[in-house]
N, C-alpha and C positions, 0 to 999 in steps of 0.2 A: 575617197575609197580607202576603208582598211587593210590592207593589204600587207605582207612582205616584215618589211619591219616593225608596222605601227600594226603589230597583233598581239593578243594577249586578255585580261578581263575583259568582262562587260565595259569596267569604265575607262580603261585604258583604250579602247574601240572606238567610244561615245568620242573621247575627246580626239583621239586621230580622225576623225572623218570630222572634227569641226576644225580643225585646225591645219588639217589637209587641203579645205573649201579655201582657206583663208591662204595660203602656200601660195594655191594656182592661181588666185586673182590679184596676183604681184610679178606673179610671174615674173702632234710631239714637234713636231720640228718636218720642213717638209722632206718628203722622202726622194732619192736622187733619181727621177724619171728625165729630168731635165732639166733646165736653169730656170726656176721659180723665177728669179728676178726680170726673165723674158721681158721686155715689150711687146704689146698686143703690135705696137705699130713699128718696130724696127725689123732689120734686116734678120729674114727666116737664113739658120747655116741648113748643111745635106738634109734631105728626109732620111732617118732611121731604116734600115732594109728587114723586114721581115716582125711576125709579131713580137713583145716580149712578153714574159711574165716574170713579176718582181712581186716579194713577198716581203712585208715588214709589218711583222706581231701577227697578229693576227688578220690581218688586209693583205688579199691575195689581187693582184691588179693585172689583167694580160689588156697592151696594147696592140690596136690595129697596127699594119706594116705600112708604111714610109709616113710616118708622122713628122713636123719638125719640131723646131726647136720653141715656139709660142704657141704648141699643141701638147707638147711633152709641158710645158709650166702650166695648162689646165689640168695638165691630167695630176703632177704632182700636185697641187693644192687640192683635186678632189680627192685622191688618196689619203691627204692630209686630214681630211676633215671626217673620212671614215677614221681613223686610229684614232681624233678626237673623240670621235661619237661613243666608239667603244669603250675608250676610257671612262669619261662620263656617264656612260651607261651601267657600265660593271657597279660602280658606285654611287649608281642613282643621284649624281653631283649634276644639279642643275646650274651652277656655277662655275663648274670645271672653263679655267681661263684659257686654256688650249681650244676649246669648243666655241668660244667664243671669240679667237683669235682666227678661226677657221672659217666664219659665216658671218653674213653679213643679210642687210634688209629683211623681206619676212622672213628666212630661216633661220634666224637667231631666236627671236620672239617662238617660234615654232615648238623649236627643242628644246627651248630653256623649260617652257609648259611641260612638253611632254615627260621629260627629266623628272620638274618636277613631279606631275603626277605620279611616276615611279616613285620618288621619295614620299609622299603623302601616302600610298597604297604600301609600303614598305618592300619593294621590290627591285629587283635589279634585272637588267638585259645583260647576258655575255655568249660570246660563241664565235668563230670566224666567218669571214662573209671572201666571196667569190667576185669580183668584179671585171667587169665588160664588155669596157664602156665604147660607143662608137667615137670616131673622128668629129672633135668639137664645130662647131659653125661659129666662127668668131667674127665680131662684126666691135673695132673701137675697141671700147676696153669691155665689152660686154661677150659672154661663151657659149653656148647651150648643148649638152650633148644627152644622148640617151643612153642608159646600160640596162644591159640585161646580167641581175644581178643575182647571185645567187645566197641566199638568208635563212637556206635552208635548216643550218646549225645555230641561228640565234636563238637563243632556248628564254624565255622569262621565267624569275625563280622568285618564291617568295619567302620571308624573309626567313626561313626553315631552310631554304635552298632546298627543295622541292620544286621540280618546274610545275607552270604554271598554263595546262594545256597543249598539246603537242605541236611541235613545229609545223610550219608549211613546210611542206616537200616542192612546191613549185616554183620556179623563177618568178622572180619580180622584175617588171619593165618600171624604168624608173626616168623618169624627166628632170635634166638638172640646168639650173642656171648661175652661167659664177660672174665674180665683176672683177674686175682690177682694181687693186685700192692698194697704192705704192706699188711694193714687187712683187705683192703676192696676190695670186688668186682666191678669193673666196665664196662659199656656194651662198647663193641669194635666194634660191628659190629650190625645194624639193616636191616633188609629185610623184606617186605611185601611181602607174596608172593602168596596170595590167597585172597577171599571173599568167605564167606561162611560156613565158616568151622563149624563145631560141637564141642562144649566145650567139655573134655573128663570127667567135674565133674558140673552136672544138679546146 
């Protein structure tokens, strides 16, 4: 489904819903939500009291209330991987080493495509995004959580900087899976799989 983020041309369309099919059948540095280097399996400290929201660049991230401490290292590594995204997006760099430092299994292969497709069509993604994400289900070194996100200001521009069709105005419900690989969490798997949704923290 194209949805959310993977909107934009004709062909930028064609290839997110072929490489979004492909996503769900696998199914900068990180930012201080928690201790990135968490163990999925060591001793959780307090849960966190109440929501937060924490801003860095342009990735706005509000967490549920009483998270712990190997709930806040999912969230920081997905956070992480939006500020990559963005970077690499602004500059259509299908290479950018931070984006690739950020994901892991099909989501690397995913975005590097998509990226470059932007670079072959001469285009670029920028804009800030809202995120919203639910309380991870962590099972080993393996995370899955849902946001409802909001991408409303991701604008596509062409190489004019011109956008490139009007934004979605609606929420994207997003399906995400991270792994553990050393201290850091990285996302493995991305899926859109709604518009609309209702953020679960105002």
């Amino acid at each position: 489904m194209s949805i959310g983020l993977l909107r934009g041309s004709a062909a930028l369309i064609t290839l997110s819903f072929v490489l979004a099919s492909a996503a769900c059948s696998d199914k900068p540095e990180p930012v201080p939500l928690g201790d990135p280097s968490a163990s999925s399996t060591g001793a959780s400290a307090s849960p966190s009291a109440g929501p937060r929201t924490t801003t860095v660049g342009n990735v706005t991230i509000t967490l549920p209330a009483d998270t712990d401490a190997r709930e806040d290292a999912v969230f920081a590594g997905y956070q992480a991987f939006w500020q990559a995204l963005l970077k690499a997006s602004a500059k259509a760099n299908p290479q950018e080493p931070i984006l690739v430092a950020t994901t892991t299994g099909n989501a690397r292969p995913f975005f590097v495509q998509y990226l470059g497709n932007l670079q072959i069509t001469r285009r670029t993604q920028s804009g800030p995004v809202r995120l919203h994400p639910t309380a991870p289900s962590l099972r080993g070194s393996a995370a899955t959580l849902t946001d409802c996100a909001d991408l409303s200001r991701l604008v596509i521009r062409s190489a004019n900087g011109k956008p490139v069709g009007p934004p979605d105005p609606k929420t994207t419900q997003i399906r995400i899976e991270l792994a553990l690989q050393g201290a850091k969490w990285l996302v493995k798997s991305y899926d859109e799989t709604a518009r609309g949704c209702r953020p679960p923290i105002a």
